[in-house]
N, C-alpha and C positions, 0 to 999 in steps of 0.2 A: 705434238708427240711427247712433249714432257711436261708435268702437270704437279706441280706443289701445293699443297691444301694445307693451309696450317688451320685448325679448328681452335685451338688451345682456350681456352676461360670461354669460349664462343659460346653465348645465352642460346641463340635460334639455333644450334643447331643439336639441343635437346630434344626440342621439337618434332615428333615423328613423322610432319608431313613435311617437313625442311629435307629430314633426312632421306625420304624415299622421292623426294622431288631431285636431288643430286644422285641415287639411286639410278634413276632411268632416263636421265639427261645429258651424265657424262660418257664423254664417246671412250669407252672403256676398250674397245678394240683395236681402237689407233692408236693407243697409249704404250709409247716404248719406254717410259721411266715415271713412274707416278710415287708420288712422296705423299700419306696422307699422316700426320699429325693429330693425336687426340688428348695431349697431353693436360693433364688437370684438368677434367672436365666430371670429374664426381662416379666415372662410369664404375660397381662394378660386376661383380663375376657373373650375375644374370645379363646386364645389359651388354657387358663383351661379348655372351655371347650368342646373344639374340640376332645382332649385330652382325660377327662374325658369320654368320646363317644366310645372312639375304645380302650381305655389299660382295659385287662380281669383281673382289681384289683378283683373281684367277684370269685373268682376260688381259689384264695388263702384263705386259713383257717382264717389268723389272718393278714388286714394290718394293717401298722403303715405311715401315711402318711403326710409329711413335705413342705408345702408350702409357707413358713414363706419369710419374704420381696419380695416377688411380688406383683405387681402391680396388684391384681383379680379384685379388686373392686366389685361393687352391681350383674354385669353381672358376675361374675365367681362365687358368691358364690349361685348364682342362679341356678347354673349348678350342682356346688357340693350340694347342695342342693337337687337336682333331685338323686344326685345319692343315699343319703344319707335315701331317701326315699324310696329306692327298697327293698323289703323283702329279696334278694339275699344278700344284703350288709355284709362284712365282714371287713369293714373299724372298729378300736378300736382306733385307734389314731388319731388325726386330728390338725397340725398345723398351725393356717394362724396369726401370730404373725405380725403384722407391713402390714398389707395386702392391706391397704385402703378399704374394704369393707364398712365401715357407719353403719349408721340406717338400712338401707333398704335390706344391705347386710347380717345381723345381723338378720333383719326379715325372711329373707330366711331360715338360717342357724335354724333358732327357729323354724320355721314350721316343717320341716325335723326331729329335737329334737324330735315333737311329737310323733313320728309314729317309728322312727329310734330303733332300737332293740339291736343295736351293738357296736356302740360307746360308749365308757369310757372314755378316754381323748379328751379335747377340749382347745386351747388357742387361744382364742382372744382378745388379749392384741394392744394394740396400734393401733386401730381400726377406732378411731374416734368416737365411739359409745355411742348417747345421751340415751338421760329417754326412749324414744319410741323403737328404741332397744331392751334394758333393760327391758323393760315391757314384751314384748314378749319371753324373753329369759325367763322370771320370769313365765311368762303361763307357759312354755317349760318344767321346773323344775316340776310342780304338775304334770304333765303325766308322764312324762320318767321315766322309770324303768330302766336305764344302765348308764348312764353318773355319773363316779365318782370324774372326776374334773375337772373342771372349770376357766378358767384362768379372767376374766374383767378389769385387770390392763389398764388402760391409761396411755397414752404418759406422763402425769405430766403438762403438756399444751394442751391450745387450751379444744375441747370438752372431757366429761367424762358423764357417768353415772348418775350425779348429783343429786339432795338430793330425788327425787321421782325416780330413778332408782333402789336407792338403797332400798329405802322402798318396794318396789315389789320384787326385790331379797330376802330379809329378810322376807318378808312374807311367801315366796314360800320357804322355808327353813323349815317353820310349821309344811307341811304338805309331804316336800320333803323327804324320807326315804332311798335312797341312794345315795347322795355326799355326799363324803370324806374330798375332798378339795378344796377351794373356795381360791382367789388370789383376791382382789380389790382394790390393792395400785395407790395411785397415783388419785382419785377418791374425795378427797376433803370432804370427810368423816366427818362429825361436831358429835357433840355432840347428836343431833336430830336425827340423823343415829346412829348412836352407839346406842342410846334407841334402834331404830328398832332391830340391829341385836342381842342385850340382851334378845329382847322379843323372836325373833326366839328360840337364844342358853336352853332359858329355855324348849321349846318344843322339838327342833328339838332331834331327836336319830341316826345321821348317823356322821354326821360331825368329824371328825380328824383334819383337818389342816384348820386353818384362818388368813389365813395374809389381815392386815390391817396395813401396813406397809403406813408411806409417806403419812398421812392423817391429819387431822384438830382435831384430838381427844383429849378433854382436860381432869381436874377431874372428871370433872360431867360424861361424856361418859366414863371413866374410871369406873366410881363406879358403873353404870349401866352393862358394862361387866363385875364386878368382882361379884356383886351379882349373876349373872345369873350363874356363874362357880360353885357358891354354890350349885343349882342346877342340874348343866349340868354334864352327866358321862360318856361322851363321849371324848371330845374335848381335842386331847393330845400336838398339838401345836399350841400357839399362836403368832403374831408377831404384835407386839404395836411400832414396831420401830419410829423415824422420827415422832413422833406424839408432842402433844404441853402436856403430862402428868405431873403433879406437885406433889407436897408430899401427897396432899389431895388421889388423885388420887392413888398413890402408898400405902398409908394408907389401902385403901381399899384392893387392892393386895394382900397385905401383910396378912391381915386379911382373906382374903380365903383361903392364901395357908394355912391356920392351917388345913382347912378341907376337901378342894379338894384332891379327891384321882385319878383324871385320869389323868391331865397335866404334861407334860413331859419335854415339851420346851417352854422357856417363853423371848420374846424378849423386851425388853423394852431400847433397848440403843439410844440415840440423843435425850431427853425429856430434862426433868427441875427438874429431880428429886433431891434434895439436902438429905442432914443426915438424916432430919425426916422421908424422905420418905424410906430411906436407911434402918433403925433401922427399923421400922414398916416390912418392907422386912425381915430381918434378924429377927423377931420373928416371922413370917411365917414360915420361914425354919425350922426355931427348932421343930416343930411339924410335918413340912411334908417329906414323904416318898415318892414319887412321882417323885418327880420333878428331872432331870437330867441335864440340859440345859439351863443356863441363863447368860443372856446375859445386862447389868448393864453400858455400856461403852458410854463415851460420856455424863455426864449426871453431876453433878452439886456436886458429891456425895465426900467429903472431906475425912479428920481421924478418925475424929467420927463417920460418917455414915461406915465408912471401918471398922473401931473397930466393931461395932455391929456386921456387917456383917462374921467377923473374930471370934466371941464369940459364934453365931450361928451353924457356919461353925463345931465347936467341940463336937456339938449334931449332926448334921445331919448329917446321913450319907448316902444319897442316892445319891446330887446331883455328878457331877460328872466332870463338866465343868463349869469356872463358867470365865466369861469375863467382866473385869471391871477397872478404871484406877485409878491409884492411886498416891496421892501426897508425899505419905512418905514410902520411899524405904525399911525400917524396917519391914512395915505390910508387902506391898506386896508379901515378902520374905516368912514373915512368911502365909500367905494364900495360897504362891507359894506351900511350902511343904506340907498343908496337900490335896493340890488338886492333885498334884504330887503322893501322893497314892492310889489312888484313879484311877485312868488310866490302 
């Protein structure tokens, strides 16, 4: 009743008579979770959706479907698109990571969005995918009642989502009442955006997971998402990695975590955080219960910001993992052991 196919680089099953031999072989009606895999295998936007045409993914209960590095382009997701709009559909998983699909390809995939009943996971990450994309994706969001994550990472070069993509995503997050999880790294994220998705966080009620990893985000977009956490009782992971955040910025952090009761995981490593930011951190801790997961490494943060951190550490006892580099072999030892309890 559950059936995983991984095809990936698979030569035979290029092959058209390989393929329509698994065609009308697999017991496709008994199947309560069927996983089929077709990653890197050369397919595209003709053979996706030739494909897409004759295999009875519709008969199975629950797919989970991996298209990731083919070549689909605008023409394949057009196709998956069609399928994606049948009331039949039992597609819940959807990978087209690295696809070349576009704007247009992206526009497809968002119409479908609207009407689609089924689907829960989605990644479209390295897409190529501008603001006009993104806009429609953001329509996509206020209809759909089933899609719980969301992948919009870019490649880190070349096109992204850019600063009016992401304001439509963040809007549509207002009114959006089921995603979980939203991915936008690598999106070039400023400070201007980081208002936007603060104003979201204050409304939205679904959200879990936000990586805004690999972004442009400085103190000011720092203290625009740490207020909005003041409000937000949702949101249990955050990820601020790779961003341009300063002491100001961490200041603010710090000052939430006194009162924030739902964050769990909190990434903040490759910034500019030095001591102050550190200390202001480490009196966050001390009052919060919460937090499990933090992650401080790479970031500017000396003996004194580690002291703090380590004076903290003696009140609080919830975190549980704490990642952070240190220049005086003493502390670390001693921060080693009481996290070492704690596991």
């Amino acid at each position: 009743r559950v059936l995983n196919l991984d095809f990936g680089g698979c030569m035979p099953f290029k092959n058209v008579k390989y393929q329509q031999h698994l065609r009308t072989h697999l017991p496709w009606d008994s199947l309560e979770n069927l996983t089929l895999s077709f990653r890197k295998l050369d397919l595209d936007g003709k053979k996706i959706t030739e494909m897409l045409k004759v295999w009875p993914f519709d008969k199975a209960k629950s797919v989970h479907l991996n298209l990731r590095f083919n070549i689909i382009s605008s023409e394949g997701a057009k196709g998956i698109g069609e399928v994606l709009k049948r009331k039949t559909s039992t597609i819940r998983t959807l990978d087209l990571c690295e696809c070349e699909i576009g704007d247009e390809g992206a526009m497809n995939i968002a119409a479908a969005l609207e009407v689609n009943k089924s689907l829960q996971i989605i990644d479209l990450s390295s897409n190529d995918i501008g603001p006009a994309g993104a806009e429609k994706i953001a329509k996509a969001l206020k209809k759909n009642k089933s899609l719980h994550s969301l992948n919009l990472a870019s490649k880190g070069v070349g096109v992204n989502i850019g600063d009016e993509g992401v304001k439509k995503i963040a809007a549509s997050l207002e009114t959006n009442k089921k995603l979980q999880t939203l991915i936008l790294k690598f999106n070039q994220i400023g400070d201007d955006e980081a208002e936007s998705i603060a104003i979201a966080l204050r409304k939205n009620t679904s959200l879990q997971t936000l990586d805004l990893d690999c972004n442009l985000i400085a103190d000011e977009g720092a203290k625009k998402i740490a207020a909005a956490l003041g409000v937000n009782k949702k949101l249990q992971t955050l990820r601020l990695g790779h961003n341009q955040i300063g002491d100001e910025g961490a200041i603010a952090i710090g000052k939430v975590l006194k009162k924030n009761k739902a964050l769990e995981t909190l990434h903040l490593d490759n910034n500019g955080i030095e001591d102050v930011g550190a200390a202001a951190i480490g009196k966050g801790l001390e009052n919060n219960k919460t937090l499990r997961f933090l992650n401080l490494r790479k970031n500017y943060i000396a003996d004194e910001g580690g002291e703090e951190i380590f004076k903290a550490l003696k009140k609080n006892k919830s975190l549980k993992t704490l990642k952070m580099d240190f220049i005086d072999k003493s502390l670390f030892d001693k921060i080693s052991e009481i996290m070492s309890g704690r596991r």
